[in-house]
C-alpha angles and dihedrals in degrees: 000000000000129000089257095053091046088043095053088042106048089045093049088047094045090048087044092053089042085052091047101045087050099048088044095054099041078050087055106041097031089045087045094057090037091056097040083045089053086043099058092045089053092053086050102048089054082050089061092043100059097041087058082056090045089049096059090055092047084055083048097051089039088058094043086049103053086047103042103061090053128121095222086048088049100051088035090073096054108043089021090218114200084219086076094056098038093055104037118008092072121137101251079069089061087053102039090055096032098222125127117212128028117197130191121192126176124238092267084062096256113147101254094187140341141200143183128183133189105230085187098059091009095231135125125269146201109261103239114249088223080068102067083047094047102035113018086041094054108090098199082060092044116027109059110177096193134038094243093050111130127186107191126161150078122313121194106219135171093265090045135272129329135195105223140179132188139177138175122275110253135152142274090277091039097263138146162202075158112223108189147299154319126196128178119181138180125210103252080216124132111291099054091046078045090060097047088061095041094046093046090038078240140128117243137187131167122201124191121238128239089024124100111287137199108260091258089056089050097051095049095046086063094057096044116085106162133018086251090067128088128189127204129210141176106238110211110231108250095218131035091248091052117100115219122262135208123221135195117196132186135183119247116204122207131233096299098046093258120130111273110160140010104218116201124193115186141179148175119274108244099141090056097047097052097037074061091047085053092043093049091044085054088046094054087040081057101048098046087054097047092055095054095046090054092050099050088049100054082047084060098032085047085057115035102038113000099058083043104058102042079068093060105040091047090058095038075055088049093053094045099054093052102048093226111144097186093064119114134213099222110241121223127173135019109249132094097291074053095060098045098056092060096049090060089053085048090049089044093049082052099047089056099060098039086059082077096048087042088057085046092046087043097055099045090053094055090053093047089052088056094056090046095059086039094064095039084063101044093051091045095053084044092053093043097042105082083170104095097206095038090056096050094053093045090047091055098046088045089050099044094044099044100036090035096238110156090213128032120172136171110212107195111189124238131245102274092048088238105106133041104211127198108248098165142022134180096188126073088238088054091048093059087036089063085038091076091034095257120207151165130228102236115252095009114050116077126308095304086062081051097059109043092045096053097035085232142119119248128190125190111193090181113023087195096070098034118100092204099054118111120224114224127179092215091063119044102144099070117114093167140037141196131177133174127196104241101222125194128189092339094322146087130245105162161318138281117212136198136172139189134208088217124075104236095016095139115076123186085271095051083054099054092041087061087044097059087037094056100049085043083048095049104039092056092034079058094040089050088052088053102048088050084054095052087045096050084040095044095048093045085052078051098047096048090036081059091040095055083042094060093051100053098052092040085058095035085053092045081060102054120016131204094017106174146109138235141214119207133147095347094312133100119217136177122249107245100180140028113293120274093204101073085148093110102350090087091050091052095044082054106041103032089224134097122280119194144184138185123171102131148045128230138104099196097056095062112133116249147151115273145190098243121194094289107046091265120123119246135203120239116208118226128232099262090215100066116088117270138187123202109198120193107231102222131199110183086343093302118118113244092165153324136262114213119198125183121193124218101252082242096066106052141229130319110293110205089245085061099052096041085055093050090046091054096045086052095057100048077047084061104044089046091051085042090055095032079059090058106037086058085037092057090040086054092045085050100049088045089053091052099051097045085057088045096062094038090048083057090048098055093051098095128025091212111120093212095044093044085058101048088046083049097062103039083049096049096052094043094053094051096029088238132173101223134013123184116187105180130168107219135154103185102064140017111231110213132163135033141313127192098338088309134098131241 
């Protein structure tokens, strides 16, 4: 993408994100003020609303008020005159007041007179028995304790609910005694709920409670808790062509404080939607702004950069095609596109300079690559060679052909650390010079002696001018020397060399790389020491392990003769005397390898062991003509035995997979009989042990000299199963040999 299209997108996207974070937030704010606005109407509206409500209960008080303290009213609720109805209790009073029902109750709480009236048909009516219940029997609306004693408030009855005031009967001057009481109560129905709305422009809707309600009713009930409270919700609009509305509810108690009603005023939501016309007339202000400010700023980003720096990229392209370094991007103005004109001609100046340091770098990196390699190759041939001469002749030739040097040597010093002897060589003059067992007296002799006397490195640029260089026929050509101690495990052991034809010819690299190159030289020149002495230790362990081993089963044959088996016509029988076959046994027992024949066929006529007539075992002699393997019977490569094996003629001679088998069956045979030998070896060590501490232990039980003797010798004969035992003290003579068959 080029720089015009990032620029344009990243500036439409930066003004579209400005445009959206603007309008996001006025939405927010504006909505937010809108909604707490409609909010507060709506708190005020159900305000209104119940003070509308509250206001029909003040008229009703008001009328109660001005009935109740009145001498006829007074003398009317005790003699209960018809003067008094007849005058005043018509049905023009009920409509006047607008009231439907007047109660009189004396002052033992007996209903005096009662009358209700329909507003609706105006018409008297029949007083509801549930009244009496609801009302007379309700002692805060009849019995009134103090002349300034009110009830006023909403009662829930059969028929629905009712506002109602009552107040105590006085005279004329509001004493008492008082002698009962008067009610007036209006039906709460829907005309008068009607007249409320219509009186406050709302709309109204009261709602039971404790009945079933409508979901946002419910909702709303929940969330009331005192008829001070007043919950707000959004109401969905039920059809598409409906507007939403917004309600506020609150609960109204009746007389006793107890919930009665949930009373909902709602309206549409004008506020809202205009505070959202006002929002979405500010988005499209914003946008349009935003448009032509963008536009206005690609037209001055198109000329004064952008322009600009296509030039220069077109001729930085054109300098970089044709490979011309000493190209320059021309430089106008003096502002920042200015400045950065000129800071590419100085990068290419300097790019230019730095292409001949590059080749140099380069160079040198090459060279230090191969010595690196080098090194890698060496170390690895020093770590694989365990021959110590082998590796020093290996480690020379591979340091004079990979770092170029005409003569590399190892001197190793001699056991006395006196002299530093040539070991290895990679010239023809050092080869002579090894020839005649060159060396060099530590610490004296050339700068090898220096070396190893004084366990540090020394370099000679120039031997002509160095004191310590040492002058040798055999090699006439050196201009410069280095030699490194070569140091293992804390000594030194000798020295690496190496000479150039060329003055000068070591640099610090060269140095470190002989550094590395002589510990590696001497740690696996060390390690290879030490393998070769494992190997020399581990075959002399052999040697005298064999030799023991020979000894025990020479002595253990000598014992018993002849000891062998053999396997003939399904037994298996013990050898009783030499062998008759000597045919290939000699030449098995000498030469520790197999010896076979096979001329002839027959199984029936192989050589064996047999029971002759007499119970002794007889040797059969075999067909000499059937094929036959004698195999030595080794234990640590000496011959204990042979095993002799004969075929049946049918089936042929030996096959190699037959006698490999058979080899391999005669070694595992060796190495059982071996540790069957020591494992009776170390029984008869053990029972020889225990009967040594046997006889001790019998010994020690008494530390009386006489008794100890005689227990020694009881002990003693017992133990070896001896004829005679003599056990004498005695200073004067040493008694040695042997008496009558015993020892003594």
């Amino acid at each position: 993408m080029t720089l015009r299209n990032q620029t344009l997108t990243r500036i439409g996207l930066t003004i579209v994100g400005l445009i959206v974070v603007l309008y996001a937030a006025s939405r927010t704010i504006l909505m937010r003020g809108f909604d707490t606005l409609e909010q507060d109407y709506i708190r005020q509206d159900v305000g209104r609303v119940r003070s509308a409500l509250l206001g029909k209960l003040d008229d009703l008080e008001i009328i109660v008020a001005d009935w109740a303290p009145w001498d006829d009213t007074y003398e009317f609720v005790q003699d209960g005159n018809a003067e008094y109805i007849d005058s005043n209790l018509m049905g023009d009073t009920f409509t006047n007041f607008g009231i439907n029902t007047m109660l009189f109750v004396d002052d033992s709480g007996q209903l005096v007179y009662g009358q209700n009236f329909d507003l609706y048909n105006e018409e008297k009516v029949p007083v509801p028995s549930s009244m009496y219940e609801y009302i007379v029997g309700d002692d805060l609306l009849t019995r009134h304790t103090v002349t300034e004693s009110v009830a006023t408030g909403i009662v829930l009855l059969p028929e629905g609910p009712m506002l109602v005031s009552s107040q105590p009967i006085l005279t004329n001057d509001s004493e008492g005694p008082i002698r009962g009481a008067m009610m007036m109560g209006l039906y709460l129905d829907d005309d008068v709920v009607d007249k409320l709305a219509k009186t406050t422009y709302l709309s109204l809707t009261l709602q039971l409670d404790g009945q079933e309600m409508p979901p946002d009713f419910q909702t709303a009930r929940s969330a009331l808790t005192d008829d001070e409270s007043i919950f707000i919700q959004i109401l969905e609009p039920e059809t598409a062509q409906d507007i939403e509305t917004i309600a506020g509810y609150t609960l109204l108690q009746d007389i006793h404080g107890e919930p009665a009603f949930v009373m909902r005023v709602d309206t549409p939501r004008d506020i809202y939607e205009q505070g959202r016309t006002s929002v979405s007339y500010f988005a499209i202000s914003l946008l349009a702004v935003g448009l032509v400010f963008t536009l206005v700023t690609l037209l001055l980003l198109e000329s004064q950069v952008l322009s600009r720096l296509a030039r220069i990229s077109k001729d930085v392209g054109n300098i970089s095609v044709s490979g011309d370094r000493a190209g320059r991007v021309p430089v106008t103005g003096q502002d920042e596109l200015s400045s950065l004109a000129s800071e590419i001609n100085g990068m290419l100046t300097a790019l230019q300079q730095s292409d001949v340091q590059l080749e140099e770098r380069n160079r040198e990196l090459a060279r230090r690559t191969r010595y690196l390699e080098a090194t890698a190759e060496v170390a690895q041939n020093a770590a694989a060679v365990l021959d110590p001469q082998e590796l020093l002749s290996r480690v020379v030739a591979l340091i004079s052909e990979r770092f170029g040097f005409y003569h590399t040597a190892i001197f190793l010093l001699d056991p006395d650390g006196e002299w530093a002897v040539l070991q290895a060589a990679s010239s023809r003059g050092g080869q002579r010079l090894l020839a005649r067992g060159f060396r060099l007296l530590v610490g004296q002799q050339g700068i090898v002696g220096y070396v190893t006397g004084r366990g540090e490195p020394r370099v000679a640029l120039n031997v002509g001018a160095d004191a310590a260089y040492f002058d040798t026929p055999e090699l006439p050509d050196t201009r410069s020397e280095m030699a490194w101690p070569l140091r293992a495990r804390g000594e030194i052991i000798g020295a690496l060399d190496v000479q150039s034809k060329k003055a000068k010819a070591f640099t610090e690299e060269d140095v470190a790389v002989l550094h590395t190159l002589a510990d590696q030289i001497a740690m696996a020149l060390s390690n290879a020491r030490l393998v070769q002495q494992l190997q020399n230790s581990l075959e002399r362990q052999q040697r005298v392990f064999g030799e023991l081993s020979r000894r025990a089963w020479t002595d253990a044959l000598h014992e018993q003769p002849n000891l062998g088996y053999r396997y003939f016509q399904g037994d298996v029988v013990p050898l009783t005397g030499p062998p008759k076959s000597e045919a290939s046994m000699p030449e098995a027992n000498a030469q520790g390898a197999n010896a076979q024949g096979a001329d002839a066929q027959g199984a029936d006529a192989q050589g064996a062991d047999a029971q002759g007539a007499d119970g002794e075992t007889e040797y059969v002699e075999p067909a000499p003509e059937l094929p036959e393997i004698a195999l030595p019977l080794k234990v640590r490569e000496n011959v204990i035995g042979t095993i002799n094996v004969h075929k049946s003629g049918e089936t042929g001679d030996w096959t190699p997979d037959e006698v490999s088998l058979l080899e391999t069956l005669t070694d595992q045979l060796g190495v059982a009989l071996e540790g069957a030998r020591l494992y009776q070896e170390a029984q008869h060590r053990a029972t020889r042990e225990r009967l040594v501490g046997e006889v001790t232990a019998r010994m020690r039980e008494t530390l009386d000299v006489d008794t100890m003797l005689k227990t020694s010798v009881i002990e003693i004969r017992r133990a070896l199963d001896i004829a005679e035992v003599e056990v004498r003290l005695d200073t004067t003579q040493t008694l040695t040999g042997q008496r009558d068959g015993g020892s003594d």
